[in-house]
C-alpha positions in Angstrom: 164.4 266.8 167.3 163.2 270.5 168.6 159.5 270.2 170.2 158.6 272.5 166.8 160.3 269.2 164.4 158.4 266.7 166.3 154.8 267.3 164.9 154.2 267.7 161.3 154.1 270.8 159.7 150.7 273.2 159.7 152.4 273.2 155.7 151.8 269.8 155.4 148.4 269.6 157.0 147.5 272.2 154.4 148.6 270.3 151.9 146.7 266.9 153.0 143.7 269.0 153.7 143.4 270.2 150.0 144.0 266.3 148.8 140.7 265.6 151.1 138.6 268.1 149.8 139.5 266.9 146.3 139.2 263.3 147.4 135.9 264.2 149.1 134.3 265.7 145.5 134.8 262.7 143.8 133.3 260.6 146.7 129.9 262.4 147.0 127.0 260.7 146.4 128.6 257.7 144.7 128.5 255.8 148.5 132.2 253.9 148.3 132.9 251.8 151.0 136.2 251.2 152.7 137.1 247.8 154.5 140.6 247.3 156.6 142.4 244.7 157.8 144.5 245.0 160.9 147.0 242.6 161.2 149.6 242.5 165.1 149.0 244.4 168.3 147.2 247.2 170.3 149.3 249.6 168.1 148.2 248.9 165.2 144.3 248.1 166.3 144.8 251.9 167.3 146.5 253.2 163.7 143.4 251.2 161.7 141.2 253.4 164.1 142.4 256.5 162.8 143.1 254.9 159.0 139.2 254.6 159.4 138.7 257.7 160.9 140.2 259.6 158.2 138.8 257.2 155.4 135.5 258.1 157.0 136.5 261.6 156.9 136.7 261.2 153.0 133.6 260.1 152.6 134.0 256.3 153.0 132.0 254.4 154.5 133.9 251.6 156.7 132.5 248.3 155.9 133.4 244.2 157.3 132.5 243.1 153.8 135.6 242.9 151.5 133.7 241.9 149.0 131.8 244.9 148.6 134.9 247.2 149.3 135.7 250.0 146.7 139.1 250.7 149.0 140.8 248.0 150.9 143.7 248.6 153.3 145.8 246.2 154.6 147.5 247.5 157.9 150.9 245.0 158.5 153.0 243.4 161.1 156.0 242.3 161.0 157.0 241.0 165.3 157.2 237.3 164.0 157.7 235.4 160.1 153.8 234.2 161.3 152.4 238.0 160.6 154.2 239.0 157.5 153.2 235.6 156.1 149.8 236.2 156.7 150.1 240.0 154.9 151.3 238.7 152.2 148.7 236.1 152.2 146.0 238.6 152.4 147.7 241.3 149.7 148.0 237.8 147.4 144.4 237.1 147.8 142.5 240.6 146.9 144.5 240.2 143.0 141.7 238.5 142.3 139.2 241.2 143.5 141.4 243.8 141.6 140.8 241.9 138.1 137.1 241.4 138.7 136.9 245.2 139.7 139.6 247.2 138.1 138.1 250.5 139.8 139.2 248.9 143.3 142.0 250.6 145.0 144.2 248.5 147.4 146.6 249.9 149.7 149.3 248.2 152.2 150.6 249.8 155.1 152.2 249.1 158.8 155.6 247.8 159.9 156.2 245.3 157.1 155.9 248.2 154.7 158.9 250.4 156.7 161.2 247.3 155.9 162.9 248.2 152.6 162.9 244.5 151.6 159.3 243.9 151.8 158.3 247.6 150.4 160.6 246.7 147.3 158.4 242.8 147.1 154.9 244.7 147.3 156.5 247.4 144.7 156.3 244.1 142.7 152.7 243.6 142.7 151.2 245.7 140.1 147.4 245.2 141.8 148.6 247.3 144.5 147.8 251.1 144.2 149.8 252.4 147.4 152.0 251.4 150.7 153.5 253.3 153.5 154.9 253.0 157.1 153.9 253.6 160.4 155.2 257.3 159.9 153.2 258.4 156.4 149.6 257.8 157.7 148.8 261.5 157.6 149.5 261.7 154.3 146.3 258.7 153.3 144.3 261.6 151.5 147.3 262.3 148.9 147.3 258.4 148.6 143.7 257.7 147.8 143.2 260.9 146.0 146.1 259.6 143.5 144.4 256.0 143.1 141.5 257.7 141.8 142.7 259.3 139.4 144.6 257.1 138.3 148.3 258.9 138.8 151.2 256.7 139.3 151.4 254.3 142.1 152.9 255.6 145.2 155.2 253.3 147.5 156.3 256.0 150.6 159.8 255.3 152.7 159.1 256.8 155.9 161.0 259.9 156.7 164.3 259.2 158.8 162.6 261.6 161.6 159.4 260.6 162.1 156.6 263.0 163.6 153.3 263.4 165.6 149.9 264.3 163.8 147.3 265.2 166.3 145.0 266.3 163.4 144.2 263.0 162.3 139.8 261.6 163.3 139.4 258.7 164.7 137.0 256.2 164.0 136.7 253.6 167.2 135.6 249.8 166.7 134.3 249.8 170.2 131.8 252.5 171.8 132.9 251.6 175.6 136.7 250.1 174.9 139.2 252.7 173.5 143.0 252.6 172.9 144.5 256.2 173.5 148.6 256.0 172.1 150.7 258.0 174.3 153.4 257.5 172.2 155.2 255.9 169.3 158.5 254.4 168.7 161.2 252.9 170.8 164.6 253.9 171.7 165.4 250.0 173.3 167.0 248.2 170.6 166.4 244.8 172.2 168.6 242.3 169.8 165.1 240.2 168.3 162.9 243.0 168.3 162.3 244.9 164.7 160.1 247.6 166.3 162.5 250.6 166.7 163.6 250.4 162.8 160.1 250.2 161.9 158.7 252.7 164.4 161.4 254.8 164.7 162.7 256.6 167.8 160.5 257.6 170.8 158.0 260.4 169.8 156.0 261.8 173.7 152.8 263.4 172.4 151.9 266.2 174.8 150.0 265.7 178.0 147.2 268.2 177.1 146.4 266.3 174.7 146.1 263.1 175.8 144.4 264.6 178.7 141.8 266.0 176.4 141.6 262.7 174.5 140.8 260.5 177.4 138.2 263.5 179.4 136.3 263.3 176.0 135.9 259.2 176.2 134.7 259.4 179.8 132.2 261.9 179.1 131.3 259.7 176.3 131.1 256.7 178.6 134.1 254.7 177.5 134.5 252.7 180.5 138.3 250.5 179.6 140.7 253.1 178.6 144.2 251.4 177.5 147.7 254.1 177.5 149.4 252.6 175.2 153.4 253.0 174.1 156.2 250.5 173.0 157.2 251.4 176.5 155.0 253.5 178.6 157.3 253.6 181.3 159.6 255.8 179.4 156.9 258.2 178.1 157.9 262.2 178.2 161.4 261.9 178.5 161.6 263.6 175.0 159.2 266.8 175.5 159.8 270.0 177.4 159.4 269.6 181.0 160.1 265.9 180.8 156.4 264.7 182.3 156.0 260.8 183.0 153.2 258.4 183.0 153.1 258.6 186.4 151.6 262.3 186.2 149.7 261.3 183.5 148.0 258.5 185.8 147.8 261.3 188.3 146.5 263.7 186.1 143.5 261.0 184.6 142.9 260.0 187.8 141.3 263.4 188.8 138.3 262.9 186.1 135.1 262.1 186.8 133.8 259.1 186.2 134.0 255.6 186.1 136.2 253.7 184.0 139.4 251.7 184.4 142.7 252.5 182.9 145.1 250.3 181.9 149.0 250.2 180.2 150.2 248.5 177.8 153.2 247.8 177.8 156.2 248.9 180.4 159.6 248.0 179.9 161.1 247.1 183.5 164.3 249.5 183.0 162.2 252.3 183.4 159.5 251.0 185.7 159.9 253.8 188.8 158.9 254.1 192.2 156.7 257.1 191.6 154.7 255.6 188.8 153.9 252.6 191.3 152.5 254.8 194.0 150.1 256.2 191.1 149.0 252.8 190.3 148.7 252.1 193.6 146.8 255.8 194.8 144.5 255.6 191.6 140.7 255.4 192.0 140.5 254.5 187.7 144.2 252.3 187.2 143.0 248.7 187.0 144.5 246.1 189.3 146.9 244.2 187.0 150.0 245.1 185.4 151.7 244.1 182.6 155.6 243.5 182.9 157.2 241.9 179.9 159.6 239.4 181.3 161.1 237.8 178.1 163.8 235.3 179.8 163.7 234.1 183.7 168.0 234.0 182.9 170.5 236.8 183.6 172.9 235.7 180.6 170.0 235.8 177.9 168.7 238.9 179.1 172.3 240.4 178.4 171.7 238.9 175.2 168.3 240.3 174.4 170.0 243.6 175.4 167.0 243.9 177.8 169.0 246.3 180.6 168.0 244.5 183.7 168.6 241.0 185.9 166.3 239.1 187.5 166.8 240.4 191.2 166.2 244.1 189.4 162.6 242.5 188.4 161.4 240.5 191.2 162.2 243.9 193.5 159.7 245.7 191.1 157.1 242.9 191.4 157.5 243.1 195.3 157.2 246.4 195.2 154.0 246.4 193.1 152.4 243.3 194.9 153.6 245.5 198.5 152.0 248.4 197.3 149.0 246.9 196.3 148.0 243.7 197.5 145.1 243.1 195.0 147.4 243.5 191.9 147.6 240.8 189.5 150.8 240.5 186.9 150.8 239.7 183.2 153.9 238.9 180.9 155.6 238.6 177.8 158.2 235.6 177.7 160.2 234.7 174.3 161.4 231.0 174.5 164.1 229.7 172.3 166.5 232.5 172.1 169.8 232.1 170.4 171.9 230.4 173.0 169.4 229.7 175.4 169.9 226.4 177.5 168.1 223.7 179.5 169.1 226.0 182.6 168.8 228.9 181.1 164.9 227.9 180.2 164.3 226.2 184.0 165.2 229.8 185.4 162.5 231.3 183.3 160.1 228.4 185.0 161.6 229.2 188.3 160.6 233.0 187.8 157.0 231.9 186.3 156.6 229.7 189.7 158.3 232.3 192.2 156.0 235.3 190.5 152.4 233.3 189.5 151.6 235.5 186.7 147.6 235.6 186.0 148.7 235.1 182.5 150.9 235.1 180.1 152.1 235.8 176.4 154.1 233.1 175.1 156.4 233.3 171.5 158.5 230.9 169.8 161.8 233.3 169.1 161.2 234.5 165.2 164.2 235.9 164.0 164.0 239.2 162.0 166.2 240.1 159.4 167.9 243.2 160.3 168.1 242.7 164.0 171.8 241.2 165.8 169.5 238.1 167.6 168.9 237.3 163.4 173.1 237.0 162.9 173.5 234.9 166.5 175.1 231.7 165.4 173.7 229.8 168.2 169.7 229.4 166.8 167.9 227.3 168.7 166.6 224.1 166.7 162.5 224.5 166.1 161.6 221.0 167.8 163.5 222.1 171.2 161.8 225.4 170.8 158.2 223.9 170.5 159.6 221.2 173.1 160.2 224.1 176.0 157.5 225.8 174.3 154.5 222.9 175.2 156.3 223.0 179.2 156.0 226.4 179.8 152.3 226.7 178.3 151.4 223.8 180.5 152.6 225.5 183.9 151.1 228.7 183.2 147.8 226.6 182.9 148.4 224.4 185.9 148.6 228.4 187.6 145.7 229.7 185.6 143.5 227.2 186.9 144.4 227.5 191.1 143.7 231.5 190.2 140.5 230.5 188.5 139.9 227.6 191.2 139.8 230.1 194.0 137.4 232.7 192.7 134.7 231.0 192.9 132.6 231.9 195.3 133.3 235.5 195.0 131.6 238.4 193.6 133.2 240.2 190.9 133.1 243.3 188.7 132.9 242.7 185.3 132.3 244.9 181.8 130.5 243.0 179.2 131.5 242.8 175.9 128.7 241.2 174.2 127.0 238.1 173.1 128.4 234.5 173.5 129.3 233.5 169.4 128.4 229.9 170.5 125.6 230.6 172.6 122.9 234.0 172.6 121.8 233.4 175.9 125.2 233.8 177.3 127.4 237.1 177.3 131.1 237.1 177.7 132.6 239.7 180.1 136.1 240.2 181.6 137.1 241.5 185.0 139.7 244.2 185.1 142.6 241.8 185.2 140.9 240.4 181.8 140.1 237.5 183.1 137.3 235.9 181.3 133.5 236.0 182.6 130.9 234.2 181.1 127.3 234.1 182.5 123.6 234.1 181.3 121.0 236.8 181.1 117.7 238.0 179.8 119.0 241.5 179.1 121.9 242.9 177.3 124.6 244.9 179.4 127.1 245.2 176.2 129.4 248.3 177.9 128.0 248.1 181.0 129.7 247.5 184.4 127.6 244.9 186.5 128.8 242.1 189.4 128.7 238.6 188.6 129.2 235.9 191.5 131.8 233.3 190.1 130.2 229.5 190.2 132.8 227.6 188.6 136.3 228.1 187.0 138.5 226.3 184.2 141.7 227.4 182.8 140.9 229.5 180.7 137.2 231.3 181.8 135.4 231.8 184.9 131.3 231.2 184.8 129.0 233.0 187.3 125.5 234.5 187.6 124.2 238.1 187.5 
């Protein structure tokens, strides 16, 4: 795609624009109310911020009561069988709103709707007004403007070559916590991973404008600022000049301010030298990284098409833990791929020992239909799954708990992010690593940056005092 093909069209802008204004006239003064559901990971938390933005934009008002909802968008994933069970669960369950309100519109979008299979399911369900993919979000005022007035349904294939809209408001959950997406898509093609067919291929946006994006959150005092990408570390490779996260992190890093910055999520293939020493050098990057591992064992990385052994990753963890000392390591580990073996799965522990992540995500392999892990003869039965599953879980927590153990005693920094639900005398807060903070005050620091000296540790928490 040229630089000009990447972006959509000022054309259709226009075009949405003029669906707005006609969806705004019949929203005034009538006070409709929008509620979404988001459904998977960081991705999509940030696509429902900008469904909401433009919603708001229409003259909805964004609301957690679905009863009360005049517009109700489910926003899909489909990484594991799990999610799409649960979209469908939800899209099942708001029928019954539909026949009590008849005037309700209900729209589906997200990665389960950019599989064919389950567009042509939800086509099936005549309580649903809309549903489009990852790459039709810009065109939400054509879709809402048609539910009201009652035109014909619309179920929207995202284009082959999908494209950037910068033009699109946002609407953030969180006044201190913001996701900024650096990009979208992935070119990887792991074998159990659905993202790049319902993503589509890498898509850079342009480093002015993610630039301007996170300037305007500091000076609005957003204080946890998360880059996110299917893989960060691959970021600008597509765009003219061929910029990488590293001078993004370099760039960032000259704004005033305090805040931290985080990633999410780096493939080790492309994890460089140069974008370790701006880790390292930054005043804002948080000290912890995130390195998906997926399998401790050479021959089911090959499998999982993941372009990297084990020595390659261990040398970037030495290098990251060399170059900064105080660096703490998170991961992404699938258990139960297709062909994986007792040995195979004790390498994985070996690497979880040798490494002593500060935490990890843990998944039961899912297979996806339409990915080559799905056609692997070799599946892995559920019970040895669950089996290696329990072991792995329990390590990680044995781990957890000496890294817990040993900060007490220590004074740390922490952002709070509100009330305890179980207690209102206690707030929850979490260090930069994300470790949790609990601890108990008279006054409310929600967003605020404050120490906390650590009195005792679990697995799972830390507990301290102002």
């Amino acid at each position: 795609m040229t630089m000009k093909e990447k972006f959509v069209s000022c054309e259709e802008m226009g075009k949405q624009l003029a669906f707005a204004e006609k969806v705004r006239e019949l929203t005034e003064g009538k006070n409709f109310k929008a509620h979404i559901i988001t459904l998977g990971c960081q991705q999509n938390e940030a696509d429902s911020e900008r469904i909401s933005g433009a919603l708001n934009s229409l003259g909805y008002t964004i609301t957690d009561d679905d009863m009360s909802a005049d517009l109700i968008i489910i926003n899909t994933c489909a990484i594991r069988e799990h999610a799409e069970r649960r979209a469908l669960s939800f899209i099942g369950r708001y029928k019954h709103n539909k026949a009590k309100n008849p005037d309700m519109v209900l729209g589906v979008c997200g990665c389960m709707m950019a599989q064919e299979h389950r567009m042509k399911q939800v086509i099936t369900f005549p309580y649903v007004d809309f549903a489009f993919g990852t790459g039709s979000m810009h065109r939400l005022p054509e879709f809402v403007y048609t539910a009201l007035t009652k035109g014909k349904r619309k179920f929207i294939k995202d284009p082959d070559k999908m494209q950037i809209c910068e033009d699109i408001p946002v609407l953030r959950k969180s006044g201190y916590k913001a996701w900024v997406s650096i990009m979208y898509g992935c070119n990887n093609f792991c074998t159990y991973c659905i993202v790049p067919y319902v993503r589509g291929r890498e898509r850079s946006r342009l480093p002015k404008d993610i630039i301007s994006e996170v300037r305007e959150l500091v000076e609005s005092g957003y204080k946890d600022i998360t880059l996110l990408g299917q893989n960060v570390n691959s970021y600008g490779k597509d765009i003219e000049g061929k910029p990488t996260v590293a001078d993004l992190i370099n760039e960032i890093s000259k704004i005033e301010g305090e805040f931290w910055l985080h990633l999410m999520t780096s493939h080790p293939k492309d994890a460089t030298s140069e974008m370790i020493d701006a880790i390292a050098s930054s005043k804002c990057c948080a000290n912890c990284f995130h390195l998906p591992l997926q399998s401790g064992s050479d021959a089911i990385l090959k499998r999982m098409n993941r372009h990297y052994d084990i020595e390659r990753y261990l040398s970037i963890v030495n290098e990251l833990k060399a170059k900064n000392p105080h660096i703490t390591l998170t991961t992404d580990i699938i258990v139960g791929f297709p062909g994986e073996t007792e040995e195979d799965f004790k390498k994985t522990l070996d690497v979880v020992e040798k490494v002593r992540y500060d935490s990890i995500y843990t998944f039961i392999y899912s297979p996806r239909k339409g990915t080559p892990a799905a056609e692997m003869e070799d599946q892995i039965p559920e019970e040895i799954q669950k089996e290696r599953f329990n072991r792995l879980v329990d390590l990680q927590n044995s781990i957890s708990k000496d890294f817990n153990d040993a900060m007490v005693g220590k004074t740390v920094k922490v952002l709070v992010d509100g009330k305890s639900k179980n207690n209102e005398k206690v707030y929850m807060s979490r260090t930069e690593n994300n470790r949790i903070v609990h601890f108990e005050s008279e006054k409310d620091y929600t967003g605020q940056f404050i120490n906390v000296h650590i009195t005792r540790g679990d697995t799972f928490a830390l507990y301290g005092e102002i």
